[in-house]
C-alpha positions in Angstrom: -122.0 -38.9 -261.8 -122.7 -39.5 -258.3 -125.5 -40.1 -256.5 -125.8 -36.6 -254.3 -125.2 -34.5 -258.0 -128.2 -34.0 -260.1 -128.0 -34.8 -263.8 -126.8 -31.4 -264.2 -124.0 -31.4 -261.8 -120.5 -33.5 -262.1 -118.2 -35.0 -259.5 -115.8 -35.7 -262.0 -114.9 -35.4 -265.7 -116.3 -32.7 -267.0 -117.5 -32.9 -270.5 -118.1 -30.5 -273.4 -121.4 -31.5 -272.8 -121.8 -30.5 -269.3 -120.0 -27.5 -270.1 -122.1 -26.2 -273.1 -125.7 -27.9 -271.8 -126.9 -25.0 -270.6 -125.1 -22.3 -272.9 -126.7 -23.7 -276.2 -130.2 -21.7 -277.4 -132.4 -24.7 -278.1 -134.1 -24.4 -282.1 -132.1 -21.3 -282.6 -130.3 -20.9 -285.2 -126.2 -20.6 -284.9 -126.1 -17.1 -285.3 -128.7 -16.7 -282.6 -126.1 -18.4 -280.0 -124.4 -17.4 -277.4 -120.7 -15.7 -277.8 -119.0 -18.9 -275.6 -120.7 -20.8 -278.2 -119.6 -18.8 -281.3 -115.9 -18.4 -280.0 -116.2 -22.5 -278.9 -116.6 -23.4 -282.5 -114.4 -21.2 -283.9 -111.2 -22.2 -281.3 -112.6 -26.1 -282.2 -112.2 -26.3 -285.7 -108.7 -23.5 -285.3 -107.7 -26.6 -283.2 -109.0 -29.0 -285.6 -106.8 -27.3 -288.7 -103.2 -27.3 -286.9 -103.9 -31.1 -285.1 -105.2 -32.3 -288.9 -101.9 -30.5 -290.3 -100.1 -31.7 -287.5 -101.1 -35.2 -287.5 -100.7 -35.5 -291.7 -97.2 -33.9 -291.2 -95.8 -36.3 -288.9 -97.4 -39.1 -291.0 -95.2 -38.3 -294.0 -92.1 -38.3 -291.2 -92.6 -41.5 -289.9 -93.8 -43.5 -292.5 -90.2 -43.7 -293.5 -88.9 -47.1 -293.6 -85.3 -45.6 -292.2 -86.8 -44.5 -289.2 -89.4 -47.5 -288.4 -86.2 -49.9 -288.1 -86.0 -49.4 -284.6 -88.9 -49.2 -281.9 -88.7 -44.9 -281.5 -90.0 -44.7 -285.0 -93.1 -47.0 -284.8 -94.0 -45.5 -281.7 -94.1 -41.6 -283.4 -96.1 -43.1 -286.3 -98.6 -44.8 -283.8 -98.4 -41.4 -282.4 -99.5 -39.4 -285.7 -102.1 -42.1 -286.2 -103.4 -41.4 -282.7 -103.3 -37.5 -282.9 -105.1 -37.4 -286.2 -107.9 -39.9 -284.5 -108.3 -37.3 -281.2 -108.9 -34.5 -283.1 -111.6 -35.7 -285.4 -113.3 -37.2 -282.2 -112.5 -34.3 -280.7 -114.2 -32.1 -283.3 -117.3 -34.9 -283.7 -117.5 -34.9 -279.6 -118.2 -30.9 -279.9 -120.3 -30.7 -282.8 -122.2 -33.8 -281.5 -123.3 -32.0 -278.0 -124.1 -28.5 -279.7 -126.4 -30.4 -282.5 -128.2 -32.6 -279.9 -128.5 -29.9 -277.3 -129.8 -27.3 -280.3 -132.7 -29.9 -281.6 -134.6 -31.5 -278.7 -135.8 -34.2 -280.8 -133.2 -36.6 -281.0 -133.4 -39.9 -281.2 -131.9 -41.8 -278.0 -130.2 -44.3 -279.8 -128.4 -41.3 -281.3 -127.5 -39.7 -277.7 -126.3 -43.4 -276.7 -123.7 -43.4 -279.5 -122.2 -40.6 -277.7 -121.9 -42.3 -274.3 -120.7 -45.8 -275.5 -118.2 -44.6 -278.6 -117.0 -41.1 -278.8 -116.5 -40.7 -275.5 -114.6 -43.4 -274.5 -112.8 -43.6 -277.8 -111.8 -40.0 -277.4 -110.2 -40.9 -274.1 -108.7 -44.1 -275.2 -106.6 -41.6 -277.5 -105.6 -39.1 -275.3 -104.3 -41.9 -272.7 -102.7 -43.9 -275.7 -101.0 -40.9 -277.0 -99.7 -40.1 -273.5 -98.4 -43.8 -273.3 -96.6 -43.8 -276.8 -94.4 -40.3 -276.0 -93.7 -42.1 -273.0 -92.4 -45.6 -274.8 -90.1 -42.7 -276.9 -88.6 -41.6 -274.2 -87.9 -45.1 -272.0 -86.9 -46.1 -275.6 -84.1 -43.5 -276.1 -83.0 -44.2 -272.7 -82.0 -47.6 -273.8 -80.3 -46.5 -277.0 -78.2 -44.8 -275.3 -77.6 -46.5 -272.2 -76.8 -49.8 -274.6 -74.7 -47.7 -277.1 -73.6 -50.1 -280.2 -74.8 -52.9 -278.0 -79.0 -51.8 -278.8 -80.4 -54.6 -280.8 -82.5 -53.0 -283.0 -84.9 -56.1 -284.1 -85.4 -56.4 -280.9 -86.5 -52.5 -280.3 -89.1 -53.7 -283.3 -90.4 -56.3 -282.2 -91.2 -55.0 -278.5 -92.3 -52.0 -279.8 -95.6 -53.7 -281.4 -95.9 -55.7 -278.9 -95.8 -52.5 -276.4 -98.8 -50.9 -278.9 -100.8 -53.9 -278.6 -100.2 -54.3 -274.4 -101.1 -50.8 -274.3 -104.3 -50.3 -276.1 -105.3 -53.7 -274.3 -104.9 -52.0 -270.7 -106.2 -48.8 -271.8 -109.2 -50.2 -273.3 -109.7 -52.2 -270.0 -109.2 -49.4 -267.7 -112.4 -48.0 -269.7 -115.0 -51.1 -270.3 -117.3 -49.7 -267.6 -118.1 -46.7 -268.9 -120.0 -47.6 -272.3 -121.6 -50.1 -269.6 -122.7 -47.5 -266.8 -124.4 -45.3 -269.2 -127.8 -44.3 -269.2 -130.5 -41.8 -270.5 -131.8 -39.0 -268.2 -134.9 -37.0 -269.6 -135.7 -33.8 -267.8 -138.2 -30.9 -268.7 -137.2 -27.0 -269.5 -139.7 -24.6 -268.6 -141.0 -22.6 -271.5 -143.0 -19.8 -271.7 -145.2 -19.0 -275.4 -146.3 -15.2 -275.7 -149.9 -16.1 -277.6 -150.6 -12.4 -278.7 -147.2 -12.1 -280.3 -145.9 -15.5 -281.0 -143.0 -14.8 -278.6 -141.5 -17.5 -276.5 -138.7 -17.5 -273.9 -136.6 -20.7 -272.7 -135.8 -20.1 -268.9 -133.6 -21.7 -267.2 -134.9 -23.8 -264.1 -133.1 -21.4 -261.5 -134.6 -18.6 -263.0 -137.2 -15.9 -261.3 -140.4 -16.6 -263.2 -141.8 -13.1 -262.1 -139.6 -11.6 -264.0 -141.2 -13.3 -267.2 -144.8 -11.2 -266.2 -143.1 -8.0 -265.2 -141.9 -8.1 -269.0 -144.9 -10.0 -270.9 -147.7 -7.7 -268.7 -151.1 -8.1 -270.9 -150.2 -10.6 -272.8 -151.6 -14.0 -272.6 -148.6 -16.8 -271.9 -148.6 -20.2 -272.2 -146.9 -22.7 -270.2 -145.5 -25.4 -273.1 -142.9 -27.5 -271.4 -140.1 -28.9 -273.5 -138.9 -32.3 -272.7 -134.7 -33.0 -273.5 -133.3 -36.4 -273.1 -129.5 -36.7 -272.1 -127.2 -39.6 -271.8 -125.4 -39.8 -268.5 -122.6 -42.0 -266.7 -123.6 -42.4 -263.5 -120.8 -43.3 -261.0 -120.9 -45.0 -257.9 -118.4 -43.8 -255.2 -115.8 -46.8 -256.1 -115.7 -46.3 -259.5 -115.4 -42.6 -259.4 -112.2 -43.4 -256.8 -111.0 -45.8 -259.3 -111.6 -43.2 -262.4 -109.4 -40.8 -260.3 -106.6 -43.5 -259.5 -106.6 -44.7 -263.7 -106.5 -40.9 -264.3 -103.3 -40.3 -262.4 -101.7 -43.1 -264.0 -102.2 -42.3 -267.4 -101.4 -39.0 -267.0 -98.4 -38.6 -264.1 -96.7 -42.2 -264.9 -96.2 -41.0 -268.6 -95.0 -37.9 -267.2 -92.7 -39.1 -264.8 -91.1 -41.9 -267.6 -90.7 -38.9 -269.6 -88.5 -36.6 -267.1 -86.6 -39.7 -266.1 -85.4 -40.7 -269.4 -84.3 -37.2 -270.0 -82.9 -36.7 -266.5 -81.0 -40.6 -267.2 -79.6 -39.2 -271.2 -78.4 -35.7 -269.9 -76.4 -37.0 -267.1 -75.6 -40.7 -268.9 -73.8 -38.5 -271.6 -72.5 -36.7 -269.8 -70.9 -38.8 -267.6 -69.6 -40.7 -270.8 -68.3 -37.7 -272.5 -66.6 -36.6 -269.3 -64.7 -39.6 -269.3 -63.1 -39.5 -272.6 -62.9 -35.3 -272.8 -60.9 -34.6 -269.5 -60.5 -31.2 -270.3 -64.1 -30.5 -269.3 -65.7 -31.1 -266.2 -68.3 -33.1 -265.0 -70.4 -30.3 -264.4 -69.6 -28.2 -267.5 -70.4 -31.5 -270.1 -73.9 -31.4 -267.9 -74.2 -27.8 -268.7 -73.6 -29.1 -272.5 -75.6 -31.7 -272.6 -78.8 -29.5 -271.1 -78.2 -27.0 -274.2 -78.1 -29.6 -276.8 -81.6 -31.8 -275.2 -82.8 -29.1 -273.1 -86.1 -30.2 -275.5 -85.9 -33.5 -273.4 -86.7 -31.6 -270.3 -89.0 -28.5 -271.8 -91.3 -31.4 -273.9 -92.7 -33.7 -271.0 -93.1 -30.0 -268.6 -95.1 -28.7 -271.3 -96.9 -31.4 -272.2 -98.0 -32.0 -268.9 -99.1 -28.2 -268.2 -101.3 -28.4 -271.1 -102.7 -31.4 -269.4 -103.3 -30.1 -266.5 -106.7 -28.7 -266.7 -107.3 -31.6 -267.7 -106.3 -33.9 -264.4 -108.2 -30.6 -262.3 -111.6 -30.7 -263.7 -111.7 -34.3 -262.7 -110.6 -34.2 -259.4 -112.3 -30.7 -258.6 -113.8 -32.0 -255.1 -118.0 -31.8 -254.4 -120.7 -31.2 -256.8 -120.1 -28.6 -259.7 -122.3 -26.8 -262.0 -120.2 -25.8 -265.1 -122.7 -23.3 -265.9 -121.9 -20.8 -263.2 -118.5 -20.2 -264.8 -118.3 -21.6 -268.2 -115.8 -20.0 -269.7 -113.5 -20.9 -266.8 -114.8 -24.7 -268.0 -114.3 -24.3 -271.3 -110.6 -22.8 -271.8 -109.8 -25.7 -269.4 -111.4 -28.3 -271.2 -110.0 -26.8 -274.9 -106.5 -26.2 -273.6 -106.1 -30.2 -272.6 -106.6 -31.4 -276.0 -103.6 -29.7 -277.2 -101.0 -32.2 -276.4 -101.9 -34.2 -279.7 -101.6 -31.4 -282.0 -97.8 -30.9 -281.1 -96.6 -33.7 -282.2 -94.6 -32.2 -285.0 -93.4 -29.5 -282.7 -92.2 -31.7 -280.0 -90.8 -34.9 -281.8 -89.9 -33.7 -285.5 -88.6 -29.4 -285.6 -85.9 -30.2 -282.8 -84.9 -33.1 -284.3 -82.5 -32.2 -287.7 -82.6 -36.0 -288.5 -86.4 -36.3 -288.7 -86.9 -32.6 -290.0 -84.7 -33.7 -293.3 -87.0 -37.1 -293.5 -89.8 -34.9 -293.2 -88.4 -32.4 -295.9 -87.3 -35.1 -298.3 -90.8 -36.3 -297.8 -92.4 -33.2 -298.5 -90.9 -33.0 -301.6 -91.5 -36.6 -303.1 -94.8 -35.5 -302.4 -95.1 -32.0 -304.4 -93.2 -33.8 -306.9 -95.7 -36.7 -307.8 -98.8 -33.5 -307.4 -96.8 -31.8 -309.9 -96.5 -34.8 -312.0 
């Protein structure tokens, strides 16, 4: 964070914790919460269903040997492996800052785990997933600008070594945050009703009087309650370079994956034109945006849902996530989609891998039945 914020404020990145750390009723039970917190859980493990479906459904695609003989195919089952990893960390990073925020003890070895692992491991998914649709697409665009001539040992072999370049740069583009951490222990104002055995957890911008107008002869008591949270605090330089490692693991991908589209519409088209005169240049464009218009809608989508992503981290000044958290939240839930399309994107336009995946399907409900 920077240094102007307070520990409760972000100048970038947003998190689920920021977003729910003042939503969630400390020692309250769940069904004591808040609706954003109720409907949070509920979208969250929705979400975790389809990306768990998702990611096991693409897994039993791509595992086929067929398809792993050239580069495309290792790259969509790196790809299924990736997706199923984001959303379990994705589930474990939500259900990790409700469960600390709800119990106030926690131990702060616990609330470090969160800082140096799921966090940055949860990123290191999202941006390697980005990367690997991005190596599909560059690696279409050289089947088909090679034709017979693609050497498909070759596709292999720099397809693993692609993974392993990747994760590398990605992992380095995110060492300093495990090491920038740090653990930030702030007091809530609470208020104990003696008579009654009532207490009330206010909030640190809110009007204490109010608490006497509504508790008149009763005898309060003042019992602070101390909460510990781990923090990433970010100079000005490294929150300029978050923003410039942000743009290039989401736009770069992005732009690799209109490009190769953009480069197999027109290449084949330009091909077919030549050996079917009868249509024009224009019209076999036409053609060829019907038949991988998916090319073109996939990376557009993809990056919308993205999107809120890229805004919450470059959303300029200070920002309190509690004065519109909802806003925050759909944000925040709608840019962890991208993994759980997988199967949508790559495999149901696709009539080559949707048979793999039905022949798979079967092999399998044939050795359950067995």
């Amino acid at each position: 964070m920077g240094d102007q914020c307070n520990p409760f404020q972000k100048t970038i990145g947003l998190t689920i914790n920021d977003i729910l750390r003042n939503q969630v009723q400390p020692n309250a039970s769940f069904s004591k919460q808040s609706s954003l917190i109720k409907v949070a859980a509920a979208i969250t493990m929705i979400m975790f269903s389809i990306g768990f479906i998702n990611g096991i459904f693409s897994l039993m695609t791509f595992k086929n040997k067929e398809l792993r003989k050239i580069g495309c195919g290792i790259y969509l089952l790196a790809s299924s492996i990736t997706s199923l990893l984001t959303i379990t960390m994705f589930t474990i990073k939500f259900w990790f800052a409700v469960l600390t925020q709800l119990y106030s003890t926690v131990n702060p070895n616990v609330l470090r785990f969160d800082c140096v692992f799921i966090g940055p491991v949860l990123k290191l998914c999202l941006y390697f997933d980005g990367w690997l649709n991005a190596c599909v697409a560059i690696e279409r665009t050289v089947n088909v600008s090679k034709g017979v001539k693609f050497d498909k040992k070759m596709s292999r072999r720099m397809a693993r070594r692609m993974i392993f370049i990747l994760l590398t740069l990605i992992l380095g583009s995110l060492i300093h945050e495990p090491i920038q951490h740090d653990l930030f222990t702030h007091t809530i104002p609470k208020y104990e009703s003696i008579k009654h055995g009532l207490s009330i957890n206010i909030s640190i911008k809110s009007n204490l009087s109010h608490v006497y107008e509504n508790l008149t002869n009763e005898i309060i008591k003042y019992v602070p309650e101390i909460q510990t949270l781990c923090i990433v605090r970010y100079t000005h330089s490294l929150q300029n370079y978050n923003t410039i490692t942000l743009f290039i693991h989401l736009i770069i991908p992005f732009i690799a994956n209109l490009c190769s589209a953009v480069f197999i519409i027109f290449g084949t088209a330009r091909e077919r034109s030549t050996a079917q005169k009868h249509l024009s240049f224009k019209e076999h464009i036409l053609k060829q945006l019907s038949e991988h218009k998916q090319l073109i809608v996939s990376p557009i989508v993809l990056l919308t849902l993205a999107m809120p992503r890229l805004i919450l981290s470059l959303v300029s000044g200070c920002v309190d996530s509690s004065t519109n958290p909802w806003l925050y939240l759909c944000g925040y839930l709608i840019s962890f989609s991208p993994p759980m399309l997988i199967f949508v994107v790559f495999v149901l336009p696709s009539e080559f891998y949707l048979n793999t995946f039905k022949e798979s399907m079967t092999k399998c409900l044939r050795r359950i039945r067995n």
